[in-house]
MARBA-3410 file (N, C-alpha, C, O; in Angstrom, 1 decimal):
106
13.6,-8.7,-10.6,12.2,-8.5,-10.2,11.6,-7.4,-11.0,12.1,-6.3,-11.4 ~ 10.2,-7.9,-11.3,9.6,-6.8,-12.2,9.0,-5.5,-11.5,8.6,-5.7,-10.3 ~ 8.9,-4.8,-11.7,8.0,-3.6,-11.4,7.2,-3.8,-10.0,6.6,-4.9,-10.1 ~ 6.9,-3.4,-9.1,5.9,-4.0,-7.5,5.2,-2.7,-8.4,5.7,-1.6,-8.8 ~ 3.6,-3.2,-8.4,2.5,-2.2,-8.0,2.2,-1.9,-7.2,1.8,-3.0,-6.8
2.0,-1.1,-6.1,1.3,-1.1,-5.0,0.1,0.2,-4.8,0.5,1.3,-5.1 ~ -0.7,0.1,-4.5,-1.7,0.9,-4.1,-2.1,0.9,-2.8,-2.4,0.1,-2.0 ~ -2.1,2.5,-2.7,-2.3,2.7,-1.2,-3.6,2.9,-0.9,-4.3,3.4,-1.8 ~ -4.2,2.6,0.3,-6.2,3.5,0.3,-5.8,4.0,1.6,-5.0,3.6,2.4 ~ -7.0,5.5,1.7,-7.2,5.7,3.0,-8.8,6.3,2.6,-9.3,6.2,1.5
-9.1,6.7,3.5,-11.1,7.3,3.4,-11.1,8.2,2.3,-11.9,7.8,1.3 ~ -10.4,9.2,2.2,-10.6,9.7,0.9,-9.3,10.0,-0.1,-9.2,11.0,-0.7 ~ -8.7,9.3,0.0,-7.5,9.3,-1.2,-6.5,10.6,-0.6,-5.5,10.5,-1.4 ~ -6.2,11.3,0.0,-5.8,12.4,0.1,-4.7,12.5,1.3,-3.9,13.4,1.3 ~ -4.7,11.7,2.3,-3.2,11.5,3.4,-2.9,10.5,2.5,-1.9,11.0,1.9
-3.1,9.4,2.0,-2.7,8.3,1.2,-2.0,8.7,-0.1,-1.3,7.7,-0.5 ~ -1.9,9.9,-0.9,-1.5,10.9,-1.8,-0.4,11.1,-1.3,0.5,10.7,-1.9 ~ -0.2,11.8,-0.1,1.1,11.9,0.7,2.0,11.3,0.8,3.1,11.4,0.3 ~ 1.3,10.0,1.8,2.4,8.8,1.9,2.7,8.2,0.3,3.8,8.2,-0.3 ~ 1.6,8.0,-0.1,3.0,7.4,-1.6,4.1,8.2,-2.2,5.2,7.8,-2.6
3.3,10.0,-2.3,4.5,10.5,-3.1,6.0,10.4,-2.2,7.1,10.1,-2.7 ~ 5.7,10.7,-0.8,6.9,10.0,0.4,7.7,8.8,0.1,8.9,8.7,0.2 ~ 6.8,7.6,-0.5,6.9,6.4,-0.6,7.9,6.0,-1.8,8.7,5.1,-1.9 ~ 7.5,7.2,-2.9,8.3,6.9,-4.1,9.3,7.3,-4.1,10.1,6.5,-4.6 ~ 9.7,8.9,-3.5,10.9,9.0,-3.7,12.0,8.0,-2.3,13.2,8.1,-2.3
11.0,7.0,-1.2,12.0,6.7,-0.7,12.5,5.3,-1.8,13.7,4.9,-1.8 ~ 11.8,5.0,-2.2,11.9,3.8,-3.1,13.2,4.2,-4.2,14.2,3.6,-4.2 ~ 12.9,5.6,-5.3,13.6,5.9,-5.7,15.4,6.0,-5.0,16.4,5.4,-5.4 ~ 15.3,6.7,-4.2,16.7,6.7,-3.3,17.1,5.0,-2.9,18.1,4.7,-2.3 ~ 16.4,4.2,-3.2,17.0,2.6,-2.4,17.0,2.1,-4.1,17.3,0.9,-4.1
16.8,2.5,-5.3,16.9,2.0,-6.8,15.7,1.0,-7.0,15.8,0.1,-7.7 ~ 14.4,1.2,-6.3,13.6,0.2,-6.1,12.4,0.2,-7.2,12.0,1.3,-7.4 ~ 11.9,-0.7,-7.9,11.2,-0.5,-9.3,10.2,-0.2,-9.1,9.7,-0.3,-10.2 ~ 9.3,0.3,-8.0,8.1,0.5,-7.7,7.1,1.4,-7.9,7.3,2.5,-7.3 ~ 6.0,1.3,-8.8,4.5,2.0,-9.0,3.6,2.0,-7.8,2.7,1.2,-7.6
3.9,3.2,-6.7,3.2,3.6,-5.9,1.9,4.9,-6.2,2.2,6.1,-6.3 ~ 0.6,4.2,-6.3,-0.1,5.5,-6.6,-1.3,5.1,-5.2,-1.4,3.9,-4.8 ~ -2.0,6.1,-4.7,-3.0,6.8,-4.1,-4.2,6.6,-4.1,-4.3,7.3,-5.2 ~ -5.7,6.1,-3.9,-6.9,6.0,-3.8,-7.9,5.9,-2.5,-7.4,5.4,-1.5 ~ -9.3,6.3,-2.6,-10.0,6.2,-2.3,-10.2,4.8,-2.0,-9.9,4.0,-2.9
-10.8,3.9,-0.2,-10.7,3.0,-0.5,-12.0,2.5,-1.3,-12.1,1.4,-1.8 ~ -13.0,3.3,-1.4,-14.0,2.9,-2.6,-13.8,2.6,-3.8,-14.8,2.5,-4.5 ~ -12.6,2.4,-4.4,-11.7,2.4,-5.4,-11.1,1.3,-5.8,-10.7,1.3,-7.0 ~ -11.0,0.3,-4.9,-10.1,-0.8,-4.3,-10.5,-1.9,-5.9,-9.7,-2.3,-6.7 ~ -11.9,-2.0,-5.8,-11.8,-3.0,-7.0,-11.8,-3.0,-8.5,-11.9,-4.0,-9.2
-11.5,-1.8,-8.9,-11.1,-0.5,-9.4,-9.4,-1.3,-9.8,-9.3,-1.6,-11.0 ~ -8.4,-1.7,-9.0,-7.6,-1.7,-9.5,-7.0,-2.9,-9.2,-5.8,-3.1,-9.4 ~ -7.8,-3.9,-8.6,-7.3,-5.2,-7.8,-6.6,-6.2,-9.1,-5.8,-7.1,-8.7 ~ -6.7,-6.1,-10.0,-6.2,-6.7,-11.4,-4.9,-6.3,-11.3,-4.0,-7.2,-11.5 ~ -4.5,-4.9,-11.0,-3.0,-4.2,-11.5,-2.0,-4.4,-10.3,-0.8,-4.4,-10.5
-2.4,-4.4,-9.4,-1.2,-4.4,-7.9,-1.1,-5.3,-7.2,-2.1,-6.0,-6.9 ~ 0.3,-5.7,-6.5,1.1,-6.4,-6.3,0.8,-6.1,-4.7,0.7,-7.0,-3.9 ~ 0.7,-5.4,-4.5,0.0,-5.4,-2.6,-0.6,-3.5,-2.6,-0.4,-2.4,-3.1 ~ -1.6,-4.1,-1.6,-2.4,-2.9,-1.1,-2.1,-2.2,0.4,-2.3,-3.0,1.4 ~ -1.8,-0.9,0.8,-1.3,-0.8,1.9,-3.0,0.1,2.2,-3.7,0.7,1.5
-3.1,-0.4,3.9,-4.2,0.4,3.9,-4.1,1.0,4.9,-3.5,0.3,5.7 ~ -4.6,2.4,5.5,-4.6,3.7,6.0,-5.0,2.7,7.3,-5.9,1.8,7.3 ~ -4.1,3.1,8.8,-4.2,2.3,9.9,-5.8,2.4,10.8,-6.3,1.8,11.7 ~ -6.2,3.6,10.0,-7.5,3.8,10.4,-8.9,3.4,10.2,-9.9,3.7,10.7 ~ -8.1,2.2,8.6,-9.2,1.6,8.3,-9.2,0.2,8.1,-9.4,-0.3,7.0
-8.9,-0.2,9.2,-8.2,-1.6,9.7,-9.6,-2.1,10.1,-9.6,-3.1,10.8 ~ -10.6,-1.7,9.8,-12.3,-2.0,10.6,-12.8,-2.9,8.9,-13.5,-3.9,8.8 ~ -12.1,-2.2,8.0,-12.4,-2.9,6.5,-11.7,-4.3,6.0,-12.1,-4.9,5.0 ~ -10.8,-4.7,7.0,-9.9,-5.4,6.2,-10.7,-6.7,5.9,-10.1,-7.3,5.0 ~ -11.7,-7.5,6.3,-12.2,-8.5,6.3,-13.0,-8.2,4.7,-13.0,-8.8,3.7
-13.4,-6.8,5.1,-14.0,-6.6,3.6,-13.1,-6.4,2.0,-13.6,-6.3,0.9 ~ -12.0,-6.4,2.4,-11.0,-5.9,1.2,-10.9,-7.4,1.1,-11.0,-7.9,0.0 ~ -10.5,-8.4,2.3,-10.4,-9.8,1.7,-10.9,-10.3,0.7,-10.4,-10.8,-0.3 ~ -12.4,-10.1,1.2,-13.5,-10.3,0.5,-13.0,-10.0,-1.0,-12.5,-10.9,-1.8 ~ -13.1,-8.6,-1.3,-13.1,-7.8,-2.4,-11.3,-9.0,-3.4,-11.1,-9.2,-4.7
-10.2,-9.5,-2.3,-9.4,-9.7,-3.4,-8.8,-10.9,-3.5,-7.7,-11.2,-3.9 ~ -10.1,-11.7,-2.7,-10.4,-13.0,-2.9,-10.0,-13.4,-4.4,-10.4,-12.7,-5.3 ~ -9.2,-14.7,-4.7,-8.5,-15.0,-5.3,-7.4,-14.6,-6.0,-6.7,-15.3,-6.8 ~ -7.2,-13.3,-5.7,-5.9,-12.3,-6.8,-4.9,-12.4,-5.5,-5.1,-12.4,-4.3 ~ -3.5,-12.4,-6.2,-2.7,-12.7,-5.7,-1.8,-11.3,-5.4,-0.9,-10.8,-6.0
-2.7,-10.7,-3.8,-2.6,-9.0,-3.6,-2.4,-9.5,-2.0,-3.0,-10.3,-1.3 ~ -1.1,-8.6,-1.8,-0.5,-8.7,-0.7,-1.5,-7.6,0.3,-1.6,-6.4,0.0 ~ -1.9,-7.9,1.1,-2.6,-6.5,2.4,-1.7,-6.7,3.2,-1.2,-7.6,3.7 ~ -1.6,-4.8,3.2,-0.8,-4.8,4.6,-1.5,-3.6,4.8,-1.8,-2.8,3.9 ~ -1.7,-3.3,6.7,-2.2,-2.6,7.3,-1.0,-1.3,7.6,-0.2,-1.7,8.5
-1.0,-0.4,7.3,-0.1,0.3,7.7,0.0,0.9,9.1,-1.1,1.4,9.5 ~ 1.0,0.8,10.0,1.5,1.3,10.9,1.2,2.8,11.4,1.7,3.7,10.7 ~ 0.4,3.1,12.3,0.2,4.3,12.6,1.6,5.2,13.2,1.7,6.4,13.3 ~ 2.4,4.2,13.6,3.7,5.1,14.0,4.1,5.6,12.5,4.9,6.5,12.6 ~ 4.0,5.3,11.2,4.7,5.8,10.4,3.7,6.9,9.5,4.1,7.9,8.9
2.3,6.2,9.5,1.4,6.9,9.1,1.3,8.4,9.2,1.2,9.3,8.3 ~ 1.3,8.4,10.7,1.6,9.7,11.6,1.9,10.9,10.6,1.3,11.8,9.9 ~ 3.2,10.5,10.8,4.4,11.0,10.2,4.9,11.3,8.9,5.8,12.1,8.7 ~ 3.8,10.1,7.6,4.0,10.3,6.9,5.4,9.9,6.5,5.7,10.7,5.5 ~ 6.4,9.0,6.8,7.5,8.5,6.8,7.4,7.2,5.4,7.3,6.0,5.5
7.5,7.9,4.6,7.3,6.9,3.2,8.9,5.8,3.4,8.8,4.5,3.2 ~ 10.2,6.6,3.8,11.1,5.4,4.2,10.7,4.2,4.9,11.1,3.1,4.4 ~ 9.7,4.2,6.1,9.0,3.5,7.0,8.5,2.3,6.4,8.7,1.1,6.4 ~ 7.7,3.2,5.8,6.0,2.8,4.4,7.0,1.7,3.9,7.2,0.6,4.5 ~ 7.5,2.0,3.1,8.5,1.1,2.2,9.1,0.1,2.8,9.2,-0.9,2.1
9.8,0.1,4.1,10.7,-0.8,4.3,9.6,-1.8,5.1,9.7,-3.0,4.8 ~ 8.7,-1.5,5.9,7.2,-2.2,6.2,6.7,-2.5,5.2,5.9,-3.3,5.7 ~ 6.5,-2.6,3.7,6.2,-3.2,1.9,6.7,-4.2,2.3,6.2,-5.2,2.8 ~ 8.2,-4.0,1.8,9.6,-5.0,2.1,9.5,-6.3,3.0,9.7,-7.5,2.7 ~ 9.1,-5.9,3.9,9.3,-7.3,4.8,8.3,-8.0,4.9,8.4,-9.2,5.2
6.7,-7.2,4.6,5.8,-8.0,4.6,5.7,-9.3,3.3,5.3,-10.4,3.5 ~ 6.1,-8.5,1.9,6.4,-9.4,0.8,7.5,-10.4,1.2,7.3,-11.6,0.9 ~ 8.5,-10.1,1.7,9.6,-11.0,2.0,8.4,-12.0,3.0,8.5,-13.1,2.5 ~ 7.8,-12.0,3.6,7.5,-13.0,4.5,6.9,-14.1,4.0,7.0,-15.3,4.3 ~ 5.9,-13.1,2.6,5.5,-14.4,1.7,6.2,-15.5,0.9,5.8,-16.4,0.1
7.9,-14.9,1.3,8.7,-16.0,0.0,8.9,-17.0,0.7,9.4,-18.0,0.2
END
């Protein structure tokens, strides 16, 4: 498997900064190939060409009709991230919630 892009959003890029750098080194510790980077979700179309799924901040679950919108035809996994892990900042969480959502698409 090649490289997973993923891009995270939250309101202003900055808890979402957290969880990925969380995100990477849990990824790193499992040998996992993954480009986790951080944005604003004003940002989103900005990068819908380069990533492989978009995790979005559980607090902006009010957007997701609009992000559809926004990635209408590209083949970009959404997933809403879990406020139990959010919380917490639990990038192991982050990651293994990636994981199974992509697995559901196979």
């Amino acid at each position: 498997m090649s490289e997973l892009n993923v891009l995270l959003v939250c309101g202003s890029g900055a808890s979402s900064g957290f969880m990925a750098a969380n995100m990477r080194k849990a990824a790193k510790i499992k040998n996992l190939d993954m480009s986790i980077v951080a944005r604003s979700e004003s940002e989103i179309e900005n990068y819908i060409e380069e990533i492989d799924a978009l995790m979005v901040g559980p607090h902006l679950e009010y957007i997701i009709d609009e992000i559809d919108e926004i990635i209408h035809g590209f083949p970009v996994k959404v997933i809403l991230m879990k406020k139990e892990y959010y919380a917490t900042l639990d990038g192991d969480a982050a990651v293994e919630h990636l994981l199974s959502s992509l697995k559901e698409d196979e």
